[in-house]
Every structure is written in structure tokens, then in C-alpha cells.
C-alpha beads as a LAMMPS data file, in Angstrom:
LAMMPS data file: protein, C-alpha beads

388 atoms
387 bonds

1 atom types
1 bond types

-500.0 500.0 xlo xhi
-500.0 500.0 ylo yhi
-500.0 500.0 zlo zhi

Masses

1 110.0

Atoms # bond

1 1 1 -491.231 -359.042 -31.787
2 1 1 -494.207 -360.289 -33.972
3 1 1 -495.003 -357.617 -35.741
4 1 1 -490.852 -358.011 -36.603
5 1 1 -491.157 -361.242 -37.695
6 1 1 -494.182 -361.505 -39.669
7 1 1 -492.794 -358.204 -41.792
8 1 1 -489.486 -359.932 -42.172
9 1 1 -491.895 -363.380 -43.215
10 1 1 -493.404 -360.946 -45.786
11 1 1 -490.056 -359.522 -47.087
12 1 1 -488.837 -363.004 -47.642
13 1 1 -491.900 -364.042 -49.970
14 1 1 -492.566 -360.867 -51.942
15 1 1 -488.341 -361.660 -52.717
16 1 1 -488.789 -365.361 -53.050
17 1 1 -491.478 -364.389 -55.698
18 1 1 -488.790 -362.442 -57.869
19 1 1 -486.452 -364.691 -57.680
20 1 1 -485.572 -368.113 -59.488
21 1 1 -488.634 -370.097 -58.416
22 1 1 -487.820 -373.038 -55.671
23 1 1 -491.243 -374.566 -54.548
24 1 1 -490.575 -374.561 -50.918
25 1 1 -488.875 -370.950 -50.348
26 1 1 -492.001 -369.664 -48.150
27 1 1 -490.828 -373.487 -45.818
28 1 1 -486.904 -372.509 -46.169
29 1 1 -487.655 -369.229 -44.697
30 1 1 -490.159 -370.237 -42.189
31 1 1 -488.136 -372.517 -40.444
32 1 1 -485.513 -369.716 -40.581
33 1 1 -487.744 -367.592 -38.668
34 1 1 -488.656 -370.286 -36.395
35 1 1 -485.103 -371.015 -35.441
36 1 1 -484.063 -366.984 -34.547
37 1 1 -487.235 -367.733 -32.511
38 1 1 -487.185 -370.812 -30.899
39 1 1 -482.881 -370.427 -29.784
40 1 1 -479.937 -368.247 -29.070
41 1 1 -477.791 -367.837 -31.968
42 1 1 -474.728 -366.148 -32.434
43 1 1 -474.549 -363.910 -35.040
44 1 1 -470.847 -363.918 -36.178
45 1 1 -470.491 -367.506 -35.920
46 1 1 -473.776 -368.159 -38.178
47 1 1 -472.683 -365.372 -40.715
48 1 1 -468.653 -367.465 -40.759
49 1 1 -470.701 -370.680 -41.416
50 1 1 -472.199 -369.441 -44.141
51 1 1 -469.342 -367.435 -45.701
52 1 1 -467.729 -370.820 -45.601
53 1 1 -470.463 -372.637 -47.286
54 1 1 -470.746 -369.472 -49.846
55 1 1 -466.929 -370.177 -51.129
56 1 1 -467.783 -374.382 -51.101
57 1 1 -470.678 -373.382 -52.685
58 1 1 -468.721 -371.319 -55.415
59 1 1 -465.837 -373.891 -55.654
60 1 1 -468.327 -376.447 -56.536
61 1 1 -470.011 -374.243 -59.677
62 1 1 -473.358 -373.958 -58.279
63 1 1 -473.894 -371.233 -60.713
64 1 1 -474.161 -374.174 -63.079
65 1 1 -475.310 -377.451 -61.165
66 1 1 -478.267 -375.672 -58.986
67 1 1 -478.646 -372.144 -60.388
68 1 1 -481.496 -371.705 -58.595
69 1 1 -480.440 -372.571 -55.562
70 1 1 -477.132 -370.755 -55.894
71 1 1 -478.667 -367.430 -57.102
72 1 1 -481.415 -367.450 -54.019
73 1 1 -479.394 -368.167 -51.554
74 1 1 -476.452 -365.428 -52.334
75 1 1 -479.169 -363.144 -52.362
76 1 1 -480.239 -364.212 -48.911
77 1 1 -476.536 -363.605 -47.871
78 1 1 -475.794 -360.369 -49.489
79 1 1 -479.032 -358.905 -47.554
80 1 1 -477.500 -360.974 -44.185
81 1 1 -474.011 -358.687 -44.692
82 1 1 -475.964 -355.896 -45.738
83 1 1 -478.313 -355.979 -42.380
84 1 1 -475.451 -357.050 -40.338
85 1 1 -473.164 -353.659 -41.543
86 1 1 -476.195 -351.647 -41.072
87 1 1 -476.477 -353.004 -37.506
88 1 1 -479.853 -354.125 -37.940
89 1 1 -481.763 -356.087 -35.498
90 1 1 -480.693 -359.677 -34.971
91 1 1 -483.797 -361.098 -36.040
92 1 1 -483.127 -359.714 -39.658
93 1 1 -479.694 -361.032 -40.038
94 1 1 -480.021 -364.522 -38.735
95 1 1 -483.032 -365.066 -40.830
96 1 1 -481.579 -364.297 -43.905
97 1 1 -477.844 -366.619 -42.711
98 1 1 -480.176 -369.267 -41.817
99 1 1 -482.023 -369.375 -45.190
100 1 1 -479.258 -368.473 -47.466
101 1 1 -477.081 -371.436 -45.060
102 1 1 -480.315 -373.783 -45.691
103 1 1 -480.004 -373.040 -49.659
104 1 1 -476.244 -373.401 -50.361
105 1 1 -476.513 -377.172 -48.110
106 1 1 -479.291 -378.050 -50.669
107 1 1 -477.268 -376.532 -53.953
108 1 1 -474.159 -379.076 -52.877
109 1 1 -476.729 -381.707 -51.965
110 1 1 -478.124 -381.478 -55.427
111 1 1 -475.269 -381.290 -57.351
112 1 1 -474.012 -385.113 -57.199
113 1 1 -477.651 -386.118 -58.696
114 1 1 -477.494 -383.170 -61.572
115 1 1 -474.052 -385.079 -62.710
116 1 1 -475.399 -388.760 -62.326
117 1 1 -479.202 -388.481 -63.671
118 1 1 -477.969 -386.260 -66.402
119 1 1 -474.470 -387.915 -67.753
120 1 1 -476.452 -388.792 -70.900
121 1 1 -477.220 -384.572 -71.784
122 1 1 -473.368 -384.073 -70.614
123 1 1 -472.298 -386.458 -72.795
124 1 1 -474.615 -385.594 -75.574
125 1 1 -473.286 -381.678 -75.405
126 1 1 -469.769 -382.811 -75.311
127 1 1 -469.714 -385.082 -78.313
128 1 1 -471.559 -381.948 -80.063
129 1 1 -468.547 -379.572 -78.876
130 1 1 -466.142 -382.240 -80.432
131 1 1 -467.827 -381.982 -83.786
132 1 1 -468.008 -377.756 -83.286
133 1 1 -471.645 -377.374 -83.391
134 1 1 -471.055 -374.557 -80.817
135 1 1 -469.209 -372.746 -83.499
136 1 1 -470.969 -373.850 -86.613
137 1 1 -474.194 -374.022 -85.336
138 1 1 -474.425 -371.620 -82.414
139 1 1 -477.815 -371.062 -82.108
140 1 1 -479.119 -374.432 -82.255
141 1 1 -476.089 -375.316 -79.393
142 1 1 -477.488 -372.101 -77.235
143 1 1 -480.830 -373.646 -77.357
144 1 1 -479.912 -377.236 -76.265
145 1 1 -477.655 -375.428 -73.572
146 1 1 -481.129 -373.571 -72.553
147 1 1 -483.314 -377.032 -72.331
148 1 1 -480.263 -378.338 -70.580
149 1 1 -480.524 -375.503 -67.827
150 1 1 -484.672 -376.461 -67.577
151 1 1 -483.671 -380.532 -66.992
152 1 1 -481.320 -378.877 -63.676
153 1 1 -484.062 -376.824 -62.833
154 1 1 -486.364 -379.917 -62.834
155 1 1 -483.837 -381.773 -60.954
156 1 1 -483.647 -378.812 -58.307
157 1 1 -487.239 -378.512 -57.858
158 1 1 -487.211 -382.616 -56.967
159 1 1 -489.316 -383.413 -59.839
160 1 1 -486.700 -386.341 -60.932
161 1 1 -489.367 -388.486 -63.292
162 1 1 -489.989 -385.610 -65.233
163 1 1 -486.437 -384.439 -65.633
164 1 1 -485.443 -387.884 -66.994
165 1 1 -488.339 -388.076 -69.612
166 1 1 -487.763 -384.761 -70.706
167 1 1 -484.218 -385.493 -70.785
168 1 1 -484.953 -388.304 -73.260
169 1 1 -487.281 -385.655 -75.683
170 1 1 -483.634 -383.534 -75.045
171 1 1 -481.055 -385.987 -76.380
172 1 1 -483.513 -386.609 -79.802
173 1 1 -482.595 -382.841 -80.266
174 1 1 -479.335 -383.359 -79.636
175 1 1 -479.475 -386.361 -82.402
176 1 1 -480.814 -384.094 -84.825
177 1 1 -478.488 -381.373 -84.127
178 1 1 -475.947 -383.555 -84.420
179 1 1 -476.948 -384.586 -87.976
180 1 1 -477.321 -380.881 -88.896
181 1 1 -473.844 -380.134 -87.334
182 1 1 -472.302 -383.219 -90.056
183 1 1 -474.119 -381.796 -92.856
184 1 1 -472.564 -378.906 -92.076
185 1 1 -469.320 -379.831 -92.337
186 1 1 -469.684 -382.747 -95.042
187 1 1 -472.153 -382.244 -96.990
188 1 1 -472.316 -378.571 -97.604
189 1 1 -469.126 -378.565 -99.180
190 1 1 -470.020 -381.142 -102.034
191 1 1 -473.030 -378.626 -102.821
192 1 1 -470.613 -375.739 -102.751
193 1 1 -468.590 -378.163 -105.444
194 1 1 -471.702 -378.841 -107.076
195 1 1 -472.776 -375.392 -107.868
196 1 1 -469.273 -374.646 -108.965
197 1 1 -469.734 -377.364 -111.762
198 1 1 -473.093 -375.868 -112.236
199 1 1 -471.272 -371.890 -112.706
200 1 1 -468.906 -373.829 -115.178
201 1 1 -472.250 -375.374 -117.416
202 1 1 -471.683 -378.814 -116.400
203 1 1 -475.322 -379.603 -116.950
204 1 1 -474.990 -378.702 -120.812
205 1 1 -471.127 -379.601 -121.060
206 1 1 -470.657 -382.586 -119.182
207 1 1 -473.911 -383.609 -118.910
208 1 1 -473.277 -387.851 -117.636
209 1 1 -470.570 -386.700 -115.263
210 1 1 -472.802 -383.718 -113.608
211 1 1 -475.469 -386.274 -113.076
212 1 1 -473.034 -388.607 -111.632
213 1 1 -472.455 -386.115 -108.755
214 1 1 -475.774 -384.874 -108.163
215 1 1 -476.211 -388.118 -107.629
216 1 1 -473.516 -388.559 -105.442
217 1 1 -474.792 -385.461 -103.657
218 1 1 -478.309 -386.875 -102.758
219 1 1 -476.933 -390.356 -101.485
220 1 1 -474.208 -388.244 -99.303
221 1 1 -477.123 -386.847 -97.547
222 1 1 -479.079 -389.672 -97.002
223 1 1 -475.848 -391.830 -95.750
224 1 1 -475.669 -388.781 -93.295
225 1 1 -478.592 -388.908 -91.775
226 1 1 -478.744 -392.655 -91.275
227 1 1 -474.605 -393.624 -90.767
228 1 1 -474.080 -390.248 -88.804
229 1 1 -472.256 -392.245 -86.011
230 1 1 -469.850 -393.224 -88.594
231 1 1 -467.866 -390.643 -88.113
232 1 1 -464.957 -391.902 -90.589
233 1 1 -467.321 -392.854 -93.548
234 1 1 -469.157 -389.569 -93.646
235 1 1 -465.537 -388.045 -94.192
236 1 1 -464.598 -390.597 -96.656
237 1 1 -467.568 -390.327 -98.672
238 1 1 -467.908 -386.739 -98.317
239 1 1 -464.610 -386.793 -99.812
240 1 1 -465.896 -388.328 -102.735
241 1 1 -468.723 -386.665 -103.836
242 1 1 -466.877 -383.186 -103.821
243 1 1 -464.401 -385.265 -106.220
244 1 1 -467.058 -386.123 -108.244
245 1 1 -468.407 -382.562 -108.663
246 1 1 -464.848 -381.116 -108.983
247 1 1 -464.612 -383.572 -111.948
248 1 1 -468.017 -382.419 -113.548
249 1 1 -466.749 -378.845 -113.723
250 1 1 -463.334 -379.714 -114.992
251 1 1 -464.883 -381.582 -117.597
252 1 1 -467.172 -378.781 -118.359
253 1 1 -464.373 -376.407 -118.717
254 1 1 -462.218 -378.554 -121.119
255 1 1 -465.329 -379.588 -123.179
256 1 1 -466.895 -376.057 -123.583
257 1 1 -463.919 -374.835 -125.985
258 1 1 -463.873 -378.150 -128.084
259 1 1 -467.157 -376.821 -129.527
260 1 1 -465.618 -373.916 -131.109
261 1 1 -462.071 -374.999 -132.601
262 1 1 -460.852 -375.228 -135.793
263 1 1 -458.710 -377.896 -137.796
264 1 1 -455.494 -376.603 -136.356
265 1 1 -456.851 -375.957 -132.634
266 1 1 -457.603 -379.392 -132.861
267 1 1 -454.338 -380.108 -133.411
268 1 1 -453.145 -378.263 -130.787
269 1 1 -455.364 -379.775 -128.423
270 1 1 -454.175 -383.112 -129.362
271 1 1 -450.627 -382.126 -128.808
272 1 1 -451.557 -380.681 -125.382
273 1 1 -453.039 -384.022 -124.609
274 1 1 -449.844 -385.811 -125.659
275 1 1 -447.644 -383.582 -123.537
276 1 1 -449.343 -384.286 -120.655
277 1 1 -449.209 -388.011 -121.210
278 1 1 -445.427 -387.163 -121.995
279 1 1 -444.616 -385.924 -118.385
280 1 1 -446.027 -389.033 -116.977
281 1 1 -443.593 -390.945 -120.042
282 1 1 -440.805 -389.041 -118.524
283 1 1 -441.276 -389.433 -114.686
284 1 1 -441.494 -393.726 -115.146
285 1 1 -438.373 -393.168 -117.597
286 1 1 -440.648 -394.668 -120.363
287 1 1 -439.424 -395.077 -124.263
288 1 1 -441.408 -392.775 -127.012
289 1 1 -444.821 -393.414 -127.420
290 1 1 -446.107 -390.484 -129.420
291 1 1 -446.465 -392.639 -132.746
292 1 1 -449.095 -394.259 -130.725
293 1 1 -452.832 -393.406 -130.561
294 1 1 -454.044 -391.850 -127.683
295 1 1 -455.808 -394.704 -125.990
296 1 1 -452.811 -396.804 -127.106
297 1 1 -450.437 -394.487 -125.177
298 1 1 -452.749 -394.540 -121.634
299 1 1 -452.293 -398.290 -122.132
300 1 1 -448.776 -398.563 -122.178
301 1 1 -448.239 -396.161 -119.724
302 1 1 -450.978 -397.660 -117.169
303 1 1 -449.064 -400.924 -118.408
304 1 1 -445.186 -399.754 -117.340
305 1 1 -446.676 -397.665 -113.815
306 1 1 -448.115 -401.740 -113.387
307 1 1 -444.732 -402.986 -114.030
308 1 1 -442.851 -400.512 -111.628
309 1 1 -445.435 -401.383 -109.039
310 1 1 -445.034 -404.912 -108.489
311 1 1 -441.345 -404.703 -108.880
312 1 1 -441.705 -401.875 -105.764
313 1 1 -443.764 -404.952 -103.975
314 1 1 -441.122 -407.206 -104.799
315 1 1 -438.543 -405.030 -103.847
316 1 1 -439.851 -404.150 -100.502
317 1 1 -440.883 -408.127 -99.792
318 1 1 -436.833 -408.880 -100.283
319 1 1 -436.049 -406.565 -98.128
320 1 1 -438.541 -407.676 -95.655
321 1 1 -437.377 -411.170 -95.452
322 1 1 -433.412 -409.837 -95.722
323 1 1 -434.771 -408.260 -92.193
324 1 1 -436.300 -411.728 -91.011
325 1 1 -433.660 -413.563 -91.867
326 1 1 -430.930 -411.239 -90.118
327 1 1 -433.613 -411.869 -86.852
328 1 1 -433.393 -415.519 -87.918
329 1 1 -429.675 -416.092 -87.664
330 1 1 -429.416 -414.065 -84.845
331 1 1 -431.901 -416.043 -82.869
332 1 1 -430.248 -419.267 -83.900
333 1 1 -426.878 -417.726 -82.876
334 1 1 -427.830 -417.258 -79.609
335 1 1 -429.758 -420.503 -79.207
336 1 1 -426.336 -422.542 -80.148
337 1 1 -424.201 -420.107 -78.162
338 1 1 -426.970 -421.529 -75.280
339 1 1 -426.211 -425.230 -76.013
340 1 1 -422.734 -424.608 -76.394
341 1 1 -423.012 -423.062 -72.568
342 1 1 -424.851 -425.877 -71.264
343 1 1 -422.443 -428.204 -72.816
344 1 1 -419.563 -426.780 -71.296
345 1 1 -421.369 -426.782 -67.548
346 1 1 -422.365 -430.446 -68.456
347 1 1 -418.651 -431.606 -69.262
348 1 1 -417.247 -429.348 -65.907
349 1 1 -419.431 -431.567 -63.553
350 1 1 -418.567 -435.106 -65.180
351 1 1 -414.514 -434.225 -64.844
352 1 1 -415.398 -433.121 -61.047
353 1 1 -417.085 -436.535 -60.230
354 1 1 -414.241 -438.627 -59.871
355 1 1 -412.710 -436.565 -57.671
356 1 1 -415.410 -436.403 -55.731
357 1 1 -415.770 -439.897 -55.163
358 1 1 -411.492 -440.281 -54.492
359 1 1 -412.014 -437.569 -51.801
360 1 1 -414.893 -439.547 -50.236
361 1 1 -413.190 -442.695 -50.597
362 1 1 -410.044 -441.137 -48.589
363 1 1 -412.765 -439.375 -45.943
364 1 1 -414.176 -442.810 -45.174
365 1 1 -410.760 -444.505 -44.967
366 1 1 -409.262 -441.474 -42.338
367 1 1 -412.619 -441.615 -40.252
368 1 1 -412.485 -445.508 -39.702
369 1 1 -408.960 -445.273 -38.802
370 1 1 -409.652 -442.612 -36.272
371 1 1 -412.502 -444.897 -34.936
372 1 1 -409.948 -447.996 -34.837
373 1 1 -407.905 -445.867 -32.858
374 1 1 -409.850 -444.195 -30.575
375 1 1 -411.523 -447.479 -29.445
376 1 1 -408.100 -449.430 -29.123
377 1 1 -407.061 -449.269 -25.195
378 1 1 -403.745 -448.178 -24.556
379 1 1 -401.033 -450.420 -22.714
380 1 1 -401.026 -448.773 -19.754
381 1 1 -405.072 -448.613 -19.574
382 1 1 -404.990 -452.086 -20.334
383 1 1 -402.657 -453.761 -17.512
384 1 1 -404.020 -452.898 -14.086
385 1 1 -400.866 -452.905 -11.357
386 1 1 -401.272 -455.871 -8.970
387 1 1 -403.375 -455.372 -5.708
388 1 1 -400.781 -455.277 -2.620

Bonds

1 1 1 2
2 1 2 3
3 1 3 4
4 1 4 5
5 1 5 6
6 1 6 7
7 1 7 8
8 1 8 9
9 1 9 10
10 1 10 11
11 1 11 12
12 1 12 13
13 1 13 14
14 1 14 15
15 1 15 16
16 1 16 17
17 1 17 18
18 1 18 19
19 1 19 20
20 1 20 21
21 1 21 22
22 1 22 23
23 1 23 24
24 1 24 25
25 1 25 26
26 1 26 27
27 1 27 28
28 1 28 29
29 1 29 30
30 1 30 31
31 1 31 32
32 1 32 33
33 1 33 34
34 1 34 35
35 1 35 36
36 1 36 37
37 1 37 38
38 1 38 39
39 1 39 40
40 1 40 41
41 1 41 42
42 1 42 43
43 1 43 44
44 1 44 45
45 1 45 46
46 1 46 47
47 1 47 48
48 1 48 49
49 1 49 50
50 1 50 51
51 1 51 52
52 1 52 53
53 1 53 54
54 1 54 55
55 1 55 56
56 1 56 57
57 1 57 58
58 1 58 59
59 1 59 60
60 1 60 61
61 1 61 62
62 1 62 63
63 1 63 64
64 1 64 65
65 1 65 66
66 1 66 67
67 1 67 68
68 1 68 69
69 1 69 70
70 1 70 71
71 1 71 72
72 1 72 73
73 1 73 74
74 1 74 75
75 1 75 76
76 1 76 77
77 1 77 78
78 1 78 79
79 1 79 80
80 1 80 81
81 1 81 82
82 1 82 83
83 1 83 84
84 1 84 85
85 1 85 86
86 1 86 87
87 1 87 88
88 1 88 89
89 1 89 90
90 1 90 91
91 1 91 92
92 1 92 93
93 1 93 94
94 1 94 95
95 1 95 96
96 1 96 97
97 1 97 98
98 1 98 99
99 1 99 100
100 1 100 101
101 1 101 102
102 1 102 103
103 1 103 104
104 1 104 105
105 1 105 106
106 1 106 107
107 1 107 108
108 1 108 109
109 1 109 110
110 1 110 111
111 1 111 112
112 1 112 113
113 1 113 114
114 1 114 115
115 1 115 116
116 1 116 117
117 1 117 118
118 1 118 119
119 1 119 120
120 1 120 121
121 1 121 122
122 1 122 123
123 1 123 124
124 1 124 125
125 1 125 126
126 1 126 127
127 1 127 128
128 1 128 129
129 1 129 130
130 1 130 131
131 1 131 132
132 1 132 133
133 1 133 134
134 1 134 135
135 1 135 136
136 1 136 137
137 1 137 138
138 1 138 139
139 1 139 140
140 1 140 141
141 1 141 142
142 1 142 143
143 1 143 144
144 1 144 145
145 1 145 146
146 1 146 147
147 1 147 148
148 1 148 149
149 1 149 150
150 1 150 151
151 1 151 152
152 1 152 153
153 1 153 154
154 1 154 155
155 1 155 156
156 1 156 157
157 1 157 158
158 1 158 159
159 1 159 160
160 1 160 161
161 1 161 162
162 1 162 163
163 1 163 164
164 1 164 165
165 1 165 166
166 1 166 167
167 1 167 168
168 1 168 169
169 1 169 170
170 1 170 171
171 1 171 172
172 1 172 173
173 1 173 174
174 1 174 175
175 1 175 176
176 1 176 177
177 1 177 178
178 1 178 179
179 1 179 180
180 1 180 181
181 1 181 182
182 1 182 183
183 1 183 184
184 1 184 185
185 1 185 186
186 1 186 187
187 1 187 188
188 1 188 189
189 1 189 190
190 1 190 191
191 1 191 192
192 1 192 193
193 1 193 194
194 1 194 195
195 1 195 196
196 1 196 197
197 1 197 198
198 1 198 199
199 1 199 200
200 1 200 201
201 1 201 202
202 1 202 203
203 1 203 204
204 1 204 205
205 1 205 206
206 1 206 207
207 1 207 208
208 1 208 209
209 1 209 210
210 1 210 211
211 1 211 212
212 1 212 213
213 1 213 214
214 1 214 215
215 1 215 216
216 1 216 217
217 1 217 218
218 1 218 219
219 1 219 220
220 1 220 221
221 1 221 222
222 1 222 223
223 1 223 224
224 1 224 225
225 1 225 226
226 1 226 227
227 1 227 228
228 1 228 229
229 1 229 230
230 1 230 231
231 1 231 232
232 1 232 233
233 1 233 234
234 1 234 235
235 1 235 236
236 1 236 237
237 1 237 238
238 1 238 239
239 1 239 240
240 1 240 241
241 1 241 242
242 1 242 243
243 1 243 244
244 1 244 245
245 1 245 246
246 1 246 247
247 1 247 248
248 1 248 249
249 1 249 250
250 1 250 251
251 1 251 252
252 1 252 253
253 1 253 254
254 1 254 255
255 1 255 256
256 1 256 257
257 1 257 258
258 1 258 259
259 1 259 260
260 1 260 261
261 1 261 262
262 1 262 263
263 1 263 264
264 1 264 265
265 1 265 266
266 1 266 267
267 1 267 268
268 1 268 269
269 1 269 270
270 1 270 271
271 1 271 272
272 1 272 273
273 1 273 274
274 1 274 275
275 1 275 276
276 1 276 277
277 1 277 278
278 1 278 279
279 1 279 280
280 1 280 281
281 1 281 282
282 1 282 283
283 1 283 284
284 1 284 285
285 1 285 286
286 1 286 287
287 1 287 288
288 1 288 289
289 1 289 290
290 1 290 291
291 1 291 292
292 1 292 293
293 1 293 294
294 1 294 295
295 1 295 296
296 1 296 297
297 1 297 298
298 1 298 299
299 1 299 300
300 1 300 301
301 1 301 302
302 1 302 303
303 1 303 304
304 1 304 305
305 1 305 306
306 1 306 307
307 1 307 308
308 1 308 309
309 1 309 310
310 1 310 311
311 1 311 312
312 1 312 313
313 1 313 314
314 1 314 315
315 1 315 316
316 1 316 317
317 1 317 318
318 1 318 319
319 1 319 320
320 1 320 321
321 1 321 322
322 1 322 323
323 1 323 324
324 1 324 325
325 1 325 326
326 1 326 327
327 1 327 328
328 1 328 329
329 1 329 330
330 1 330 331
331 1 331 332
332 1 332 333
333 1 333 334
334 1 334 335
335 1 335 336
336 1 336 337
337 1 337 338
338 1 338 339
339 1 339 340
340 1 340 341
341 1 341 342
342 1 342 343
343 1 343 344
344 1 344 345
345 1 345 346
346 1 346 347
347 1 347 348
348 1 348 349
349 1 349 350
350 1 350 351
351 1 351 352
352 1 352 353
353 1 353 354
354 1 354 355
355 1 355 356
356 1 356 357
357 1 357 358
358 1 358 359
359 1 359 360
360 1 360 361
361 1 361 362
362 1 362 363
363 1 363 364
364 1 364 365
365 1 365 366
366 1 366 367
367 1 367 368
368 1 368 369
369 1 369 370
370 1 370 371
371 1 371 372
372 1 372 373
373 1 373 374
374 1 374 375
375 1 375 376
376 1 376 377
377 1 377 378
378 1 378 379
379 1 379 380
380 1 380 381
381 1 381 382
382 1 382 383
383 1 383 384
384 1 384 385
385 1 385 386
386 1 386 387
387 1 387 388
């Protein structure tokens, strides 16, 4: 029976070394052994036990909150089934239920501190899934979900201090992967519209307005990787910037050609100018402007669009307080119909007291007559016959 045991103690650690590390497998095992020793056990009701604590085990994602754990001890109970179909001795299959029971109770013991010591990491990799770093950086996200895995196995090995200080070296990844994740999405766009405006000459063509968004360009970064919690301002000014360096190459391509045209492309440049102006004439129902300079004609139209606008403000303010006062006089309609009500109850019970008091009056008459009555002796009760 030794001999057994001490080769079954040896099977246990040369598999304990292979597998995911725990620093007290060698104990777990021993005090396995030392129960098949020290007691009767019965072997199908140990091997249900655990089957049951296998599928809690499961049901609670152990694979995720205690790997470790989870991995060693299903191990531990695929050799228990395995020893147990092969009929092998008792011994064998209780030590390997008993330690594989021993490492599932621990898994679900450990999961409850996994969740509370690390909400922060959760947290940290959840806000990074809402921003699709998982997708647009998924290496850097793989790599965070690694170090993640090393703060459980900290937590599994009972080595809580260190799991919380590495835990705070983990989220300053996270903060920087988060940055890298925004200038993904924000700010390598505007450089995309940068480069555009560069492929269009913008530097040579439109040389003021290029700077303008290279400019623009730098600060996006920099208000990135200070206002990255602003989620809404990155957008906004992300926004921008492209606009800027969408601009520079627009300019670029309707200022390259200018250098080469003659008196009468000129012209016809002109007239494409006015023709534009014209639709916007036409759309705000303007009169002719044509015999107008250029400038003069973005005047008077900026001038009339002005015009239309505050009549649009007036407009909708009218009909605003047409709404309020419809509320108004409906309100006060209801309060008079309320007075008018009260009235009318008021007037009711002033017409009622009068009767009132006539039907008391003739109450109080009736009741003293009955009491005049009632305490007047008859005739007959009052004259006693004569004695004999």
C-alpha cells in the first residue's frame, strides 16, 4: 500500500510540474493521499461530487477567472474517469477526485476576488472594446488581454499586493493604448487628407492654406494625447482639421490651372465663378447681380441669406408664442370654468340654509310637544277611585 501511494505521490508532481503552475499542488495532492488513507470513501459518490462541481465549475467560466486552477483540476478528473473505467485500484481514483474536487472549490473561491480586485482592468478592456481597439489595434489588445491573464494568475497564486501594483503598471498601458486606438481613428484620417493636399501640390499652390492644416494636424495630435477622455471634442476637432486639409487641396487644384490661362480662359473662369454665385442667387430667389463685382456679389448675397435668416427666427418665434398662447387661454379657460364650479356649489348651499333652519325650527317645535304630552297625566291616572 506504500509503495502505491508514494508512486501515485510521484505521478501527481512530475504532472503538477507540466501543468499551469499553482504553488501548493505537491499540499493539494498530499492531503489527497492522506484522506484515501486516513478514511473510507466511496468511490461513486466522490466521483458525482466532483462531476457536479466540474459543470459549476464550467458554468462559472473558470477557464477565464482561475485558468489555472480550472485547467489542473480537469486534468485531475479526466485521469479520475480514466482510472475509474479502467478499474484501477481505489487508491488511484480517489486521489485524483479528491485533488481535482480540492481545485475546482478553490477556482469558484477565487473567482469573486478576480472580479472585485480587478474591476479597474475589466473596465479598462471594456472601454477599449467600445472604441474598437480589438479590431483596429489587435495586437496591442491581444497583449493587454495576455498581462490581464498574468494579474489572474497572480491573484490565483494568492499573491494579491503584487497583482494590484502590477495591475496599476497594466491600466498605464491601457491609457496609452487607448490614445493610440483615438489616433487611429481621428487623427489618421486628417494625415490621409493631408497627403491628399500634398498629391494635389498644395505646398507650392496653396501654400498659406496647406500650412494652415499642417498646423491643424500637429495641434490635433497633441489635443489627443492630452483631452483623450473627451471623447466628443476629439471628433469635433478631428472633423476640422480633415476640413482644413480637404480645403488646401481644393485650393491647390483650382489655383494650379490659373497659372496657365489665357485672356479668354480668364474669362471663362470668371463666368464659372459667377454661375456658381448665380445658383445660390436663384435658390434665395435673389434679383440680378451679375453687373456687380465679384466681392460685391458675395456681399449681397451673404447680405439677403442674413435677411432670410432672421425672418426664419422671427417666423418660428411667432409661431412659438401662437403655441403659448393657445396653452395660455386654455389654462385660463379651465381656471374660470373652476370658479364658475365653485360658484355654483357656493350659491347651492346658501339656498339650502334656510330650509335647513325651517326644518329644525319645526323638529324642535314637534319634539317639545311630544314631551308636553307625554309628561301630562291622563284623567283617569289622575283621579284615584275612593277607598271603600
Amino acid at each position: 500500500m506504500k509503495k502505491l501511494l508514494i508512486g501515485l505521490c510521484t505521478t501527481s508532481l512530475l504532472i503538477g510540474c507540466s501543468s499551469p503552475a499553482i504553488k501548493d499542488t505537491s499540499l493539494i495532492e498530499q492531503t489527497a493521499i492522506d484522506m484515501v488513507q486516513n478514511g473510507e470513501q466511496d468511490i461513486n459518490a466522490v466521483l458525482n461530487e466532483v462531476r457536479d462541481l466540474q459543470i459549476q465549475a464550467q458554468q462559472a467560466d473558470l477557464y477565464f477567472y482561475s485558468p489555472k486552477h480550472m485547467k489542473q483540476a480537469e486534468s485531475e478528473m479526466a485521469k479520475a474517469e480514466e482510472a475509474h473505467k479502467q478499474k484501477k485500484p481505489d487508491q488511484e481514483i480517489l486521489t485524483h477526485s479528491l485533488t481535482a474536487k480540492t481545485l475546482f472549490q478553490r477556482g469558484l473561491k477565487i473567482k469573486p476576488t478576480v472580479v472585485s480586485d480587478l474591476k479597474p482592468s475589466f473596465d479598462a478592456l471594456d472601454m477599449l472594446k467600445e472604441i474598437n481597439t480589438h479590431t483596429l489595434l489587435k495586437g496591442d489588445f491581444e497583449d493587454l488581454e495576455s498581462d490581464f491573464k498574468d494579474l489572474i494568475y497572480l491573484l490565483e497564486d494568492g499573491k494579491v499586493s503584487e497583482a494590484k501594483k502590477e495591475q496599476n503598471s497594466f491600466l498605464k498601458d491601457v491609457t496609452n493604448v487607448e490614445i493610440d486606438t483615438l489616433k487611429k481613428s481621428f487623427l489618421n484620417p486628417a494625415e490621409n487628407a493631408l497627403e491628399k493636399a500634398e498629391d494635389a501640390d498644395a505646398e507650392e499652390f496653396a501654400t498659406k492654406t496647406y500650412e494652415k492644416a499642417e498646423k491643424a494636424v500637429e495641434k490635433l495630435e497633441k489635443f489627443i494625447e492630452t483631452q483623450f477622455k473627451d471623447r466628443t471634442a476629439v471628433a469635433t476637432t478631428s472633423k476640422e482639421t480633415i476640413h482644413l486639409a480637404q480645403h488646401a487641396e481644393n485650393v491647390a487644384k483650382a489655383a494650379k490651372p490659373l497659372l496657365k490661362i489665357d485672356a479668354e480662359q480668364a474669362e471663362k473662369h470668371i463666368l464659372y465663378v459667377e454661375s456658381l454665385l448665380d445658383k445660390i442667387k436663384t435658390a434665395i430667389n435673389h434679383d440680378g447681380i451679375t453687373h456687380l463685382s465679384l466681392d460685391s456679389q458675395s456681399i449681397a448675397l451673404a447680405q439677403a441669406v442674413e435677411i432670410l435668416n432672421k425672418q426664419a427666427q422671427t417666423s418660428q418665434a411667432n409661431a412659438n408664442w401662437k403655441q403659448e398662447k393657445q396653452s395660455l387661454e386654455a389654462t385660463i379657460a379651465e381656471l374660470k370654468q373652476s370658479m364658475e364650479n365653485m360658484k355654483q356649489v357656493e350659491e347651492t348651499n346658501q339656498s339650502a340654509e334656510p330650509q335647513n333652519d325651517a326644518t329644525q325650527a319645526s323638529s324642535v317645535e314637534t319634539i317639545d310637544e311630544n314631551i308636553a304630552t307625554n309628561t301630562t297625566p291622563s284623567n283617569e291616572e289622575a283621579i284615584e277611585p275612593a277607598a271603600p
